[in-house]
C-alpha positions in Angstrom: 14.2 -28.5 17.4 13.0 -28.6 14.0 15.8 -27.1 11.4 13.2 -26.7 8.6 13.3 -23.3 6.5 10.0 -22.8 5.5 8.8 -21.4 1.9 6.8 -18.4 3.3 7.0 -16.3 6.3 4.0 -14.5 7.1 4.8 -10.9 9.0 2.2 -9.7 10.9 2.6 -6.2 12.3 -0.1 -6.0 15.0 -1.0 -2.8 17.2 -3.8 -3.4 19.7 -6.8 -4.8 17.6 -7.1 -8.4 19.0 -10.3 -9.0 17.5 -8.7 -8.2 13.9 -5.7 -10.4 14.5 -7.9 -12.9 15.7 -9.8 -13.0 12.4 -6.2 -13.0 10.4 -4.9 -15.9 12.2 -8.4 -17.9 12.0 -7.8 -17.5 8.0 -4.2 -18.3 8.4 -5.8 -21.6 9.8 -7.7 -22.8 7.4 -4.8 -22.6 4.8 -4.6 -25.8 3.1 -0.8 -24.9 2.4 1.5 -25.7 5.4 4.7 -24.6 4.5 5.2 -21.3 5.9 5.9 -19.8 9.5 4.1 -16.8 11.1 5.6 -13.9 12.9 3.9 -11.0 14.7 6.0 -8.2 15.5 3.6 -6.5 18.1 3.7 -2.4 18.1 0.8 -2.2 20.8 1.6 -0.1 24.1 -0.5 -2.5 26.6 -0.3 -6.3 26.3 -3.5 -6.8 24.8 -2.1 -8.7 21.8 0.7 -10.9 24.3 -2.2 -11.6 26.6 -4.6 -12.8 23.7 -2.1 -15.0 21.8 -1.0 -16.8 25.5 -4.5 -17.6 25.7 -4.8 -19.2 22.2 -3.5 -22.4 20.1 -3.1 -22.5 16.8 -2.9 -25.6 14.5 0.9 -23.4 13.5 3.4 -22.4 15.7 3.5 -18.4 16.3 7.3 -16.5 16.8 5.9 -13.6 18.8 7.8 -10.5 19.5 6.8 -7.5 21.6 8.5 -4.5 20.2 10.5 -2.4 23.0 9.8 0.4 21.1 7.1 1.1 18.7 8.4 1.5 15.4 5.7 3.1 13.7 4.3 2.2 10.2 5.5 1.6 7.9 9.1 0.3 9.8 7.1 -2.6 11.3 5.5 -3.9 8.7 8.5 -5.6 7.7 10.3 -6.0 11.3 9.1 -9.3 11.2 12.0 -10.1 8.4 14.6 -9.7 10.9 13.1 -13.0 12.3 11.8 -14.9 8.8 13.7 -18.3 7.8 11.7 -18.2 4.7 12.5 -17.5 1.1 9.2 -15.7 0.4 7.6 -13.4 2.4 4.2 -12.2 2.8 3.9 -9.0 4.8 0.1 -9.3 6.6 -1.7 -6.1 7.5 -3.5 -7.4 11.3 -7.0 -6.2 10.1 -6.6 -8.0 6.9 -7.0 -11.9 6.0 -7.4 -14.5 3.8 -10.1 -14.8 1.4 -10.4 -18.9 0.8 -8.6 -21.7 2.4 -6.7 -21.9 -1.2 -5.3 -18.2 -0.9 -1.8 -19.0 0.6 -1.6 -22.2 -1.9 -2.2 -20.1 -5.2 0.5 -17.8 -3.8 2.8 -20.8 -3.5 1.6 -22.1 -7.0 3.1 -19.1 -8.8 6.3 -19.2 -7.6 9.2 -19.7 -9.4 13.1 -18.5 -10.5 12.2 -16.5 -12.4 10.0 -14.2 -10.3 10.7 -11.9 -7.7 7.2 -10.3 -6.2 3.5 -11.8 -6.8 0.3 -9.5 -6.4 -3.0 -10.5 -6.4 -6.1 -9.4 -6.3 -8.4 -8.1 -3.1 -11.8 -7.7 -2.1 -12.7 -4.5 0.0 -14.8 -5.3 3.4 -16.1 -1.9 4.7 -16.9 -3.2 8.2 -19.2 0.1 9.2 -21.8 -1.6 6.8 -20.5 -5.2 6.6 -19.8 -4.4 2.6 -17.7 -6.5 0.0 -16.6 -5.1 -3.3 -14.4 -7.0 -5.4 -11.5 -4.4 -6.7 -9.6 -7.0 -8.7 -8.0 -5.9 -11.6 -7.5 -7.7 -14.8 -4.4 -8.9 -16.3 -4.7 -6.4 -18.9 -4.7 -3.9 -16.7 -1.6 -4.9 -14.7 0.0 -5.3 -17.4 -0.3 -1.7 -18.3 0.9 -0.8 -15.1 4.2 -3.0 -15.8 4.4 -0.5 -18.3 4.1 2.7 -16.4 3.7 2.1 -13.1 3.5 6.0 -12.3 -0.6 5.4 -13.2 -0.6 4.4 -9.5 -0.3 7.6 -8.2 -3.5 8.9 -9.6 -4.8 5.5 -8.3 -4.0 2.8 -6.3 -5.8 -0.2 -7.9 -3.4 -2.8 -6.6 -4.4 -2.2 -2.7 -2.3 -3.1 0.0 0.9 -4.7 0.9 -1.0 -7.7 2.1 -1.5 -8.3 -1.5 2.1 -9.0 -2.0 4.4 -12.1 -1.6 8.2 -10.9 -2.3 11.9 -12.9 -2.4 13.3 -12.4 1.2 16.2 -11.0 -0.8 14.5 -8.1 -2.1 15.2 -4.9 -1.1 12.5 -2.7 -2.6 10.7 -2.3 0.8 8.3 0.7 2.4 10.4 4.0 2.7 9.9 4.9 6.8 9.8 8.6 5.6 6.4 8.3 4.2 3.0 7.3 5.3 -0.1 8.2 3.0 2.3 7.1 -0.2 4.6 4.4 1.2 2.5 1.3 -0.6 2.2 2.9 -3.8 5.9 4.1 -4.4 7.0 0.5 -3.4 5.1 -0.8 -5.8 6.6 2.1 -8.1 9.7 0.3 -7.5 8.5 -3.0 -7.2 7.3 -2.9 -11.2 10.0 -1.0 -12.3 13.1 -3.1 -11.2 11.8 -6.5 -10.6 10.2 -9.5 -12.1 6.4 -9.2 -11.5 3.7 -11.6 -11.5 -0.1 -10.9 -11.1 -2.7 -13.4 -10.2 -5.8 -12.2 -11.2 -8.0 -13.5 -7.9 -9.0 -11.8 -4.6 -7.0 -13.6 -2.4 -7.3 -11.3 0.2 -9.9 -9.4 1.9 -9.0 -5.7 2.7 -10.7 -4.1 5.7 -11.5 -0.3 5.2 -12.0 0.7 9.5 -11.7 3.8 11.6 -8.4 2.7 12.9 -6.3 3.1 9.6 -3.4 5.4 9.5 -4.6 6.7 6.0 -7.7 8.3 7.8 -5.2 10.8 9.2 -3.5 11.1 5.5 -6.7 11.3 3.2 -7.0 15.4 2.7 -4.4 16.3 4.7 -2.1 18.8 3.2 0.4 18.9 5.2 0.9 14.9 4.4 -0.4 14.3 0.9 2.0 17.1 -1.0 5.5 16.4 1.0 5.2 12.8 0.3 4.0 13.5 -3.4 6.4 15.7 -3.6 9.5 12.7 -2.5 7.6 10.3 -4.7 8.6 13.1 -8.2 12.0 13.4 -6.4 12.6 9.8 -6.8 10.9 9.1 -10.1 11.3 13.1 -12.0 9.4 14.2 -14.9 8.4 10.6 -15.8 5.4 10.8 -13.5 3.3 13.3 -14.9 3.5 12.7 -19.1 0.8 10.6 -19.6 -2.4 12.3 -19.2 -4.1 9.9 -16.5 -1.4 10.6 -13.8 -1.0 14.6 -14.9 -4.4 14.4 -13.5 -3.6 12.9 -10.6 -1.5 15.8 -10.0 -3.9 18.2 -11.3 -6.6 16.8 -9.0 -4.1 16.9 -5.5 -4.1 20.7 -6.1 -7.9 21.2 -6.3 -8.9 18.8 -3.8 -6.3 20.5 -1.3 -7.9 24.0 -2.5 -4.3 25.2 -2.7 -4.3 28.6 -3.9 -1.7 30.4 -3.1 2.5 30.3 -4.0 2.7 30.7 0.1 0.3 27.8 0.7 2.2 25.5 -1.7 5.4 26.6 -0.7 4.9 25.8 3.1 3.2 22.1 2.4 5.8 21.3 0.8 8.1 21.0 3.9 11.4 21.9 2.5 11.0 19.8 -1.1 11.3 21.0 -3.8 8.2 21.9 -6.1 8.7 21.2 -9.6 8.0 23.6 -12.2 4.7 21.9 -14.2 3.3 22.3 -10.5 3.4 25.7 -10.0 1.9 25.9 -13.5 -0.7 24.0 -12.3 -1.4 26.4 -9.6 -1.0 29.6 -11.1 -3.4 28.1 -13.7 -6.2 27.0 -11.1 -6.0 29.9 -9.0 -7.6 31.8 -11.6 -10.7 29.5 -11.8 -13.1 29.5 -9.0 -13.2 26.1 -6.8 -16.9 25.7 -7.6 -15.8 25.7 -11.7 -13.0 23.6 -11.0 -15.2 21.1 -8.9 -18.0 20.8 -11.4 -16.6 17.5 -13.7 -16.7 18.0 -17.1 -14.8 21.5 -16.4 -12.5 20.2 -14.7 -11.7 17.5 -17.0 -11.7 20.5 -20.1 -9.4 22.9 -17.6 -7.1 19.8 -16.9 -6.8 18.6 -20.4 -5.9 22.1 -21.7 -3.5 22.8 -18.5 -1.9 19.4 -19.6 -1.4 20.4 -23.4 0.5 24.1 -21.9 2.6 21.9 -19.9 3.9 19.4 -22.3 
């Protein structure tokens, strides 16, 4: 038995969508770099994935284990590190994949001592209309979010975890206590504490289908402003001085039509609500949703709410 420690382990966390996975490992395939291990940590409650992968073989060996019990995202997206041999590890979503045989290998390429988590860039693939869209940022732009990472919250341009390769040593991982947030206030961390790298390439391809778990997030109150909410707990005033991301605040509020102190107070679950939010609130409640909805309003209401809360 080989005694090899490869450089990458690549964690798939898979729940039920064989034809996804089956697309994912196909890319995996084609890599031209070899030196890496895969693990699929399944989530599924029928044995459609064990059932597909017994029936399959794969120019790479496969460590397959069927979790007893589900674990839920975001806890198994990294259960597969309980397993990993490798230094680096690159956390796959099942419904996502590779963009070019070279993906893996430019990964590898950037690697180095002195670095602790590589992003790249990502191309969206809507699959209700077979649609790519590149969303790759530009160096420039992560560069600015090296800088003040708490832009994310207004708007995730880095995309998901499968963009990321990270040291198996680091610990700044995806908090189990959120869901609609969990990506972004890693990557909160992830910028803040550690050395980051950004290869400006879409190396992977996203898939935006019916089956994600941020469908059941996007608008949803009684998600969105808890896990906001943890996210300014962790981070404090920090995340709302800079005009873009007091906007991202501003706009949670509206687009939740939150109008009430009641309303606020029973989203929030038990966190506490910061004072520059209830500002925000008493200040919107006054202006009717159509006014606030219109664009360049808005943008004139936030910009003066912004300058009162300073």
């Amino acid at each position: 038995m080989s005694t090899h420690s490869p450089l990458i382990s690549i964690c798939i966390p898979a729940y039920s969508r064989q034809l996804f996975l089956q697309r994912l490992l196909e890319s995996i395939e084609l890599q031209h770099f070899r030196d890496f291990e895969v693990i699929i940590t399944d989530d599924s409650p029928a044995d459609v994935i064990e059932r597909f992968l017994e029936n399959k073989l794969y120019n790479f060996p496969i460590q397959y284990i069927r979790n007893q019990t589900p674990l839920g995202t975001p806890v198994n997206w990294t259960e597969g590190m309980k397993y990993a041999k490798g230094k680096w590890i690159k956390v796959m979503h099942d419904d996502d994949w590779f963009s070019n045989p070279d993906s893996l290998a430019t990964y590898a390429g950037a690697i180095k001592d002195t670095v602790d988590c590589i992003f790249s860039g990502y191309t969206a693939f809507y699959e209700a209309g077979s649609k790519s869209i590149n969303k790759t940022i530009s160096t420039n732009q992560f560069s600015k979010l090296k800088s003040y990472p708490y832009y994310l919250f207004g708007n995730n341009v880095i995309g998901p975890p499968s963009v990321v390769l990270f040291r198996r040593n680091l610990q700044e991982l995806y908090d189990p206590g959120l869901k609609w947030l969990v990506d972004l206030e890693a990557y909160v961390r992830m910028l803040k504490n550690c050395k980051c790298v950004y290869i400006a390439a879409p190396l992977i391809i996203m898939s935006y289908n019916d089956t994600q778990v941020t469908n059941e997030c996007f608008r949803n109150p009684d998600i969105e402003v808890r896990e906001a909410l943890i996210y300014y707990r962790k981070n404090g005033e920090i995340v709302r001085k800079r005009l873009l991301a007091y906007d991202a605040w501003w706009r949670m509020i509206r687009n939740l039509e939150i109008r009430t102190e009641e309303q606020l107070n029973y989203f929030s679950k038990g966190e506490s609500v910061p004072d520059f939010l209830w500002r925000i609130l008493n200040f919107q409640k006054r202006i009717p949703l159509a006014v606030l909805n219109k664009g360049v309003f808005s943008k004139l209401l936030m910009f003066t709410s912004y300058l009162l809360n300073r």
